[in-house]
C-alpha positions as CSV (number, residue, x, y, z in Angstrom):
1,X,6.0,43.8,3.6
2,X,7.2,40.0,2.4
3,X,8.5,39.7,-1.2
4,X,7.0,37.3,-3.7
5,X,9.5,35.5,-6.2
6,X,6.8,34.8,-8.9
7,X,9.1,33.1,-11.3
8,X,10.5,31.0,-8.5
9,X,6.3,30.3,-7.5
10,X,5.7,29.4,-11.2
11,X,8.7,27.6,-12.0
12,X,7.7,25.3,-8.9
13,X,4.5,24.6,-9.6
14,X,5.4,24.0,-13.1
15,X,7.9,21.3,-11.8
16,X,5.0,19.7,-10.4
17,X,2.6,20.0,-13.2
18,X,5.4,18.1,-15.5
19,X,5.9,15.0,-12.3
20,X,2.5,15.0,-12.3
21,X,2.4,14.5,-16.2
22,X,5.4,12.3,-16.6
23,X,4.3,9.9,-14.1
24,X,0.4,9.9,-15.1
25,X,1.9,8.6,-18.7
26,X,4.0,5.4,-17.1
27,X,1.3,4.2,-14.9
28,X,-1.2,3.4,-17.7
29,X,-2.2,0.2,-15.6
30,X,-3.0,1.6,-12.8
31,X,-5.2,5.0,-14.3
32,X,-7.3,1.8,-16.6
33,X,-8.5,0.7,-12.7
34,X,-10.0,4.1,-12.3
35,X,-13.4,2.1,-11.2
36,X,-11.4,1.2,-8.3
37,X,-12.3,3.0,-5.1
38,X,-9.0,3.5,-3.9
39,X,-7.4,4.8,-7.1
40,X,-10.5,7.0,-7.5
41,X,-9.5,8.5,-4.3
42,X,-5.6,9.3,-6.0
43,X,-7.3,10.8,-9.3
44,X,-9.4,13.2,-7.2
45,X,-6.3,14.7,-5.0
46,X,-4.7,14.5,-8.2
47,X,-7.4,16.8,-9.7
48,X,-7.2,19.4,-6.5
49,X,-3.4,18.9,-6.9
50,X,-3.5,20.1,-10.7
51,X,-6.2,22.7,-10.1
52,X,-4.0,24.3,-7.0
53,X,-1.1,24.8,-9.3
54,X,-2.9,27.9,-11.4
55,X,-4.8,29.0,-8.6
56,X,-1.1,29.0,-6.6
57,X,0.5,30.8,-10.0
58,X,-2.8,33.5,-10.3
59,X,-2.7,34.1,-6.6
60,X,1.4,35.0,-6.3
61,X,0.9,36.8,-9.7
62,X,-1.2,39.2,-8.4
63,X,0.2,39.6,-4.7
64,X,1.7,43.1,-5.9
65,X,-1.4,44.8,-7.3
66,X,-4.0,46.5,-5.7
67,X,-7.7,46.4,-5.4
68,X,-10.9,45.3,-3.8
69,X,-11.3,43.0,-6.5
70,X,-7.6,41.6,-6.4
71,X,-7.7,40.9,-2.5
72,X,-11.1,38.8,-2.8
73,X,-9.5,36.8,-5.5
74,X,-6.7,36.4,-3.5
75,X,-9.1,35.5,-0.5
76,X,-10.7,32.7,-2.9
77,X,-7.7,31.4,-3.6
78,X,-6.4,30.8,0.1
79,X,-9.5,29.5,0.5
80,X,-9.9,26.9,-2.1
81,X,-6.1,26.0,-0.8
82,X,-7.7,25.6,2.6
83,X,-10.1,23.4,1.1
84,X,-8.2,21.4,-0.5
85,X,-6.2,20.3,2.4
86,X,-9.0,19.0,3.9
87,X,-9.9,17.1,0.9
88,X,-6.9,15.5,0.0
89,X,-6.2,14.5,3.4
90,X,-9.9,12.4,3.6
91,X,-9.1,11.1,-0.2
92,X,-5.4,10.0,1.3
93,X,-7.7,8.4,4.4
94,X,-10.1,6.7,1.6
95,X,-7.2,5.5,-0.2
96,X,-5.7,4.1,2.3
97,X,-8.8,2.3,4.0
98,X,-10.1,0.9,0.5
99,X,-6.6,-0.3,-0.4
100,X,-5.8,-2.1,2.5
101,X,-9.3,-4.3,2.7
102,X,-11.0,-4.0,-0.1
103,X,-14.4,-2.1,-1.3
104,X,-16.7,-3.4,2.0
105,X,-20.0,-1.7,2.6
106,X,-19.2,-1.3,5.9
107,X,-15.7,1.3,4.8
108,X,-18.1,3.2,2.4
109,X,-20.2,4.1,5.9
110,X,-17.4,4.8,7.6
111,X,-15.9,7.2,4.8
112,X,-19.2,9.3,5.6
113,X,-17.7,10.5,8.7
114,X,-14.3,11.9,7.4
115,X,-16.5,13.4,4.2
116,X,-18.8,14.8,6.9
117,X,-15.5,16.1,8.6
118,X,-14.4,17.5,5.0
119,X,-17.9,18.9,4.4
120,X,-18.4,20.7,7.6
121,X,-14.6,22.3,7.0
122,X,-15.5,23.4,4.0
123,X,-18.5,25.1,5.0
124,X,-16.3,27.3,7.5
125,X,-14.0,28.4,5.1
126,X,-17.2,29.7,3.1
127,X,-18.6,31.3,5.8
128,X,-14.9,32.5,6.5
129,X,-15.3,34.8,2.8
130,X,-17.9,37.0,4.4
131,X,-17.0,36.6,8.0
132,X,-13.5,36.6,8.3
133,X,-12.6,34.4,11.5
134,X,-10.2,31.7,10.3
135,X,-7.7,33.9,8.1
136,X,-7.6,37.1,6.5
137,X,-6.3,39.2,3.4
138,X,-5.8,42.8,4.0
139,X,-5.4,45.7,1.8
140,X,-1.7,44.6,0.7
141,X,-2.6,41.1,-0.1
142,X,-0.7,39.6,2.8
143,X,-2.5,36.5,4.2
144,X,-3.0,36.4,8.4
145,X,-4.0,33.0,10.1
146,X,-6.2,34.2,12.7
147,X,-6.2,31.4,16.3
148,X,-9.1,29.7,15.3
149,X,-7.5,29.0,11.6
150,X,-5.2,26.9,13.6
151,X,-7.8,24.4,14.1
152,X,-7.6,23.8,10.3
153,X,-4.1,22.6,10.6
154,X,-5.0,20.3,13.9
155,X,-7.8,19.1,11.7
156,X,-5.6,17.7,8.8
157,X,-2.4,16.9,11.6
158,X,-5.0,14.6,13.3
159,X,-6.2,12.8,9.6
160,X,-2.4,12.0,9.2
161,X,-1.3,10.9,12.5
162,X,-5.1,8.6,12.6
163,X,-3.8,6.8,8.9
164,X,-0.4,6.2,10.8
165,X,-2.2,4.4,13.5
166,X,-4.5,2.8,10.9
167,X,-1.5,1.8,8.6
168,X,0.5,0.3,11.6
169,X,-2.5,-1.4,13.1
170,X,-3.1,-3.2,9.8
171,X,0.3,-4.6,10.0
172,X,0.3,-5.7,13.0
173,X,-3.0,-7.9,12.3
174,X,-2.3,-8.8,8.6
175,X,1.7,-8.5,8.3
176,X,3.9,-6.1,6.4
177,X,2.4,-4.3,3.5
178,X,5.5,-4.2,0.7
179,X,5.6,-1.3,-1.6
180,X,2.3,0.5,0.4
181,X,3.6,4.2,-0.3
182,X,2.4,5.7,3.1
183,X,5.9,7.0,3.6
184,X,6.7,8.4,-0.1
185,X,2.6,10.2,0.6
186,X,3.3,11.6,3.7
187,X,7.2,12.7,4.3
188,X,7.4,15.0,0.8
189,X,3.5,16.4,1.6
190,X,4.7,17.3,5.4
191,X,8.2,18.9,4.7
192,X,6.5,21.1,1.6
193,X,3.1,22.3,3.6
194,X,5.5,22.9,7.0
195,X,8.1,24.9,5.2
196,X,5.2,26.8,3.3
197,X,3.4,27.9,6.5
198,X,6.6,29.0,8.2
199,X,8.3,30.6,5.3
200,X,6.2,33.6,3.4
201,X,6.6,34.0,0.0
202,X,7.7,30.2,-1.0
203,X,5.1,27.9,-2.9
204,X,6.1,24.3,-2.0
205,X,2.8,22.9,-1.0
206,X,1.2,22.0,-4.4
207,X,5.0,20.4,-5.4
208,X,5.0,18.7,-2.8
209,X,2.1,16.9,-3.0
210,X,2.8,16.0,-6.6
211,X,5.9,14.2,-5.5
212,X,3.5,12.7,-2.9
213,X,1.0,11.4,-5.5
214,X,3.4,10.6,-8.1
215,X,4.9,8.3,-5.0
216,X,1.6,6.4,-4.7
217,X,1.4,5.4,-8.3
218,X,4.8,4.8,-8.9
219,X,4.2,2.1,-6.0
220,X,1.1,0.9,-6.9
221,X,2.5,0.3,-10.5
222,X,5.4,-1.3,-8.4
223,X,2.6,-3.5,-6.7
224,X,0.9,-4.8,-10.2
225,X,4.8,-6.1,-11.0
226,X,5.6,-7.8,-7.9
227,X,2.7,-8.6,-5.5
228,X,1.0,-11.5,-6.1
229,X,-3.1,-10.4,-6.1
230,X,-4.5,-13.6,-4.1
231,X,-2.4,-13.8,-1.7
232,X,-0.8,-10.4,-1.4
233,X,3.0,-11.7,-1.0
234,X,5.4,-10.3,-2.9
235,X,6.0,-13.1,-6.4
236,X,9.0,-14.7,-8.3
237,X,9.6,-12.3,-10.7
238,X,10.4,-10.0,-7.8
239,X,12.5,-12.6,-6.3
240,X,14.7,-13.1,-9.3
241,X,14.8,-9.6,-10.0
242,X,15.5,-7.8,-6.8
243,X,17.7,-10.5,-5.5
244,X,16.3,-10.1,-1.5
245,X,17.9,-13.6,-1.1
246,X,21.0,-12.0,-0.8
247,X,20.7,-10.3,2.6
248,X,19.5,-13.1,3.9
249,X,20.7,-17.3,4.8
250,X,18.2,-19.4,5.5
251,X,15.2,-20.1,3.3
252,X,12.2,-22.5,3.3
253,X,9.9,-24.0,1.0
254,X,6.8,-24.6,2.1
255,X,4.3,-26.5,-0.6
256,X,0.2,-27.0,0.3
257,X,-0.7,-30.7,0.8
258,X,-3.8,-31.9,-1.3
259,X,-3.8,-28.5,-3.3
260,X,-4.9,-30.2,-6.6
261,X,-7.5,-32.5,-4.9
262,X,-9.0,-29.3,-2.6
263,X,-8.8,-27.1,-6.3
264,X,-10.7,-30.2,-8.2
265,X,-13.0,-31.2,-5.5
266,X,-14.0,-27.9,-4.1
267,X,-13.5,-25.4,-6.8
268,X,-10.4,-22.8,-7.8
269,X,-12.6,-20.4,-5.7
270,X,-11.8,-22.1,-2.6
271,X,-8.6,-22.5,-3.8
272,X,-7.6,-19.3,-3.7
273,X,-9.1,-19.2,-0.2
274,X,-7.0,-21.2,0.6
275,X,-3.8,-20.2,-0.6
276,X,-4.8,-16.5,0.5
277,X,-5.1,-17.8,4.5
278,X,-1.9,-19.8,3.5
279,X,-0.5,-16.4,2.6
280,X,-1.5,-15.3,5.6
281,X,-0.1,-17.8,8.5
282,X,3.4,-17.7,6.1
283,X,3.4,-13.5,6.1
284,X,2.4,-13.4,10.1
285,X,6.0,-15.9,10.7
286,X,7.7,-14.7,8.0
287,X,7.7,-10.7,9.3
288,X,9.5,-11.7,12.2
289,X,12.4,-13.6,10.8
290,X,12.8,-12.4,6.9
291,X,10.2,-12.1,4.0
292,X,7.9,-14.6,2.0
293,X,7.2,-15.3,-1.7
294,X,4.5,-16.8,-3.7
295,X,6.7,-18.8,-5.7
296,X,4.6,-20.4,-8.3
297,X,1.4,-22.3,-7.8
298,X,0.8,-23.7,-4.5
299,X,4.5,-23.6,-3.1
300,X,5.9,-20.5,-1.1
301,X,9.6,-19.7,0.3
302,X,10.1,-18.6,3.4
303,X,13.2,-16.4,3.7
304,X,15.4,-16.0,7.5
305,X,18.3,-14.2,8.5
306,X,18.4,-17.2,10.4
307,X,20.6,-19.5,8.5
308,X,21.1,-22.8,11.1
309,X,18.9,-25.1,9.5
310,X,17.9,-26.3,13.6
311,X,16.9,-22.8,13.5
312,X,14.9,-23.1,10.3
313,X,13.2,-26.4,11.9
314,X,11.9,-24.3,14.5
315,X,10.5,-21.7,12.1
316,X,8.6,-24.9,10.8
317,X,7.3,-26.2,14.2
318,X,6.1,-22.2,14.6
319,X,4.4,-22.5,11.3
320,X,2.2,-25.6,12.0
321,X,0.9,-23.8,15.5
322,X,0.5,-20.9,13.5
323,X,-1.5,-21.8,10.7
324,X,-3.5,-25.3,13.3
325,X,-4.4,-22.1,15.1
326,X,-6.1,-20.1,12.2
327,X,-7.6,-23.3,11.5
328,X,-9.4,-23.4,14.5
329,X,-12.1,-20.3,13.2
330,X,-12.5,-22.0,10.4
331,X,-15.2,-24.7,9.3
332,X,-13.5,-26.3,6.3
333,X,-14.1,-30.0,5.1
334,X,-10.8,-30.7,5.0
335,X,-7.3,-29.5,6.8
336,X,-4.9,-27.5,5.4
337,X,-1.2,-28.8,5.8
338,X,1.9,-28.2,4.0
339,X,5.3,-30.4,3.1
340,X,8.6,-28.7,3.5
341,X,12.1,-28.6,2.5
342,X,14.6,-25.9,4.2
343,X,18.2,-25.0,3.9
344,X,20.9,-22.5,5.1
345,X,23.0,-20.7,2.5
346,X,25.9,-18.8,2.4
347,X,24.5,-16.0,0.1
348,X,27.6,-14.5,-1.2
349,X,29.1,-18.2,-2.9
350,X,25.8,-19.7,-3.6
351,X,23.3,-19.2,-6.6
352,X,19.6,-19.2,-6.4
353,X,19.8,-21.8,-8.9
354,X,21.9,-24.3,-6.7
355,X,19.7,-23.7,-3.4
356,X,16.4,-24.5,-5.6
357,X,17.2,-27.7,-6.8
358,X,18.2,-28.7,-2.9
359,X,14.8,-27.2,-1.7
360,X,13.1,-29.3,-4.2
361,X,15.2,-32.4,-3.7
362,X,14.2,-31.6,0.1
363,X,10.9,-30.7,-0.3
364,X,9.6,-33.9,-2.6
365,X,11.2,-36.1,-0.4
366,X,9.4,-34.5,2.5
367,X,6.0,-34.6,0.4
368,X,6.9,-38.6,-0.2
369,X,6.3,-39.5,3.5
370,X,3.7,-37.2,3.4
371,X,1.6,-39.5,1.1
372,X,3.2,-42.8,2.5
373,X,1.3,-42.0,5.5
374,X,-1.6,-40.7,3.6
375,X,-1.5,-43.4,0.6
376,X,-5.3,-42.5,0.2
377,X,-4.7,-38.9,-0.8
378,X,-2.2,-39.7,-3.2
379,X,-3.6,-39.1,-6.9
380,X,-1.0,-41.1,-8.6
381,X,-1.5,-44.3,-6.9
382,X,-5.2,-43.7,-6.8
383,X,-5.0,-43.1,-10.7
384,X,-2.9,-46.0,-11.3
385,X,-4.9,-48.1,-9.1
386,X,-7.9,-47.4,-10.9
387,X,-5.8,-48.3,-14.3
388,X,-4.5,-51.7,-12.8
389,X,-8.4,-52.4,-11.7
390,X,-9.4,-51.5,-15.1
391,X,-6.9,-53.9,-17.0
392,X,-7.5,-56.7,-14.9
């Protein structure tokens, strides 16, 4: 017969109760976006999560009594656990599918699979209450995965492993995802379920996925702070805050060509179009060398470990076939082109302060022979012209 440690159960699941709470409290901004889909998906794992933790604390409370009655509560409780592994794992799946691209009709049909998947579980474990066939609870209380319970676990291994490949398959078509918490969900959710199926007696599970969920919003909130939401690089304030420059030597700034005249002509619509395929083109180069920031406006930096500013020139020429390439799939009345200005820094003597102003210098002088070979898409002499026209 295995020992229970109740207070050690309780005292557990009360640590994860009070993450749960803390956490819940200092992410106000993201629980106000509870219409979104993908947070949705958090709140109801969260809501399993909080429910588990008294069924968790009722079922080890009464492991050492007796009864017909006690065992089927105990039986209701292993299965709602059962349960809920399904569910959260499809929720984590949801999540992760309506975070990454957006609330699309065509994601809600696929969700109906993996609900279908979570249904049809879920129907087993019922029939499982009057048929035993997946698990057990005999006369003392102790809890027996029978060979075909196993397929549970395969069932939620396989959700996890498939929002690896989906996570790593989205980076590798759209670029690194900063702050996305698929490591902080995971790693705490698969050491606390393991240890609980191979050690009787211990109540990790429930804790553990509190940490997991509490890992998601602390990102998330992390996200609100320092991604930019049109283009989906990380922003100045995380620059300046988090320092990043420092591991790295080379930068570049990289500033949109005709960005007021495509925001004034065509709309701020299509202006965030374009900075968000902008965004793009600079994240696809810029996760092979370093990192990128939406500065401010229409200018981004370009960060290298590559600090030779030959080196940085080729970054540049990569860039243009880059982003003439995306071009090519699109049908836009006008081009998309960008003025640059690029140096390499020695990160431990230099201030972010003193490589700015030589980015700028660079950049406006680079911009200059842009629009001396463009004189007809230069606003200011178009503006003065049409005040030297209107004086005369």
């Amino acid at each position: 017969m295995y020992s229970v440690n109740v207070p050690a159960v309780i005292i557990a699941n009360a640590i994860g109760i009070a993450i749960l709470f803390v956490v819940r409290f200092c992410t106000n901004a993201i629980v106000e976006n509870y219409r979104d889909k993908d947070i949705r998906m958090v709140q109801v794992a969260t809501a399993f999560d909080v429910v588990g933790f008294f069924v968790d604390m009722l079922m080890y409370s009464l492991s050492t009594s007796r009864g017909e009655i006690v065992r089927m509560i105990i039986l209701l409780c292993r299965t709602f656990a059962s349960v809920s592994n399904i569910w959260v794992s499809v929720m984590w799946i949801g999540f992760l599918r309506y975070h990454l691209y957006g609330e699309k009709k065509e994601i809600d049909s696929q969700m109906k699979f993996f609900y279908g998947i979570a249904g049809a579980v879920t129907a087993l474990l019922t029939l499982n209450l009057f048929i035993p066939f997946l698990f057990t609870v005999d006369e003392e209380n102790v809890y027996t995965r029978l060979i075909p319970g196993y397929g549970l676990v395969f069932i939620v291994a396989a959700l996890m492993i498939y929002s690896i490949i989906y996570y790593y398959d989205y980076r590798k078509t759209e670029g690194f995802v900063r702050f996305f918490p698929i490591g902080v969900f995971l790693i705490p959710s698969a050491i606390g379920y393991t240890l609980q199926m191979f050690i009787y007696g211990i109540s990790l599970g429930w804790a553990s996925l509190a940490i997991s969920l509490s890992g998601i919003m602390i990102s998330l909130q992390s996200e609100i702070s320092y991604v930019d939401n049109v283009t989906g690089l990380v922003n100045r304030s995380f620059l300046l805050n988090t320092k990043p420059y420092k591991r790295v030597s080379g930068v570049i700034m990289l500033d949109i060509d005709r960005f007021k005249y495509i925001n004034s002509t065509f709309g701020h619509k299509e202006g965030d179009v374009v900075l968000r395929d902008f965004g793009k083109v600079v994240q696809r180069i810029a996760q092979r060398y370093g990192f990128a920031v939406r500065y401010t406006g229409d200018e981004f930096l370009l960060f290298s470990r590559l600090g030779k500013e030959k080196l940085l020139e080729q970054i540049v020429m990569e860039l243009r076939k880059e982003l003439e390439h995306s071009e090519m799939d699109t049908e836009r009345q006008y081009e998309i082109s960008f003025s640059y200005g690029l140096k390499g820094y020695d990160p431990d003597s230099e201030s972010f302060e003193d490589i700015e102003k030589v980015l700028e210098y660079r950049l406006n002088k680079n911009k200059a022979l842009f629009y001396e070979k463009h004189p007809e898409l230069d606003r200011r002499r178009i503006r003065e012209n049409k005040e030297k026209d209107g004086s005369e």
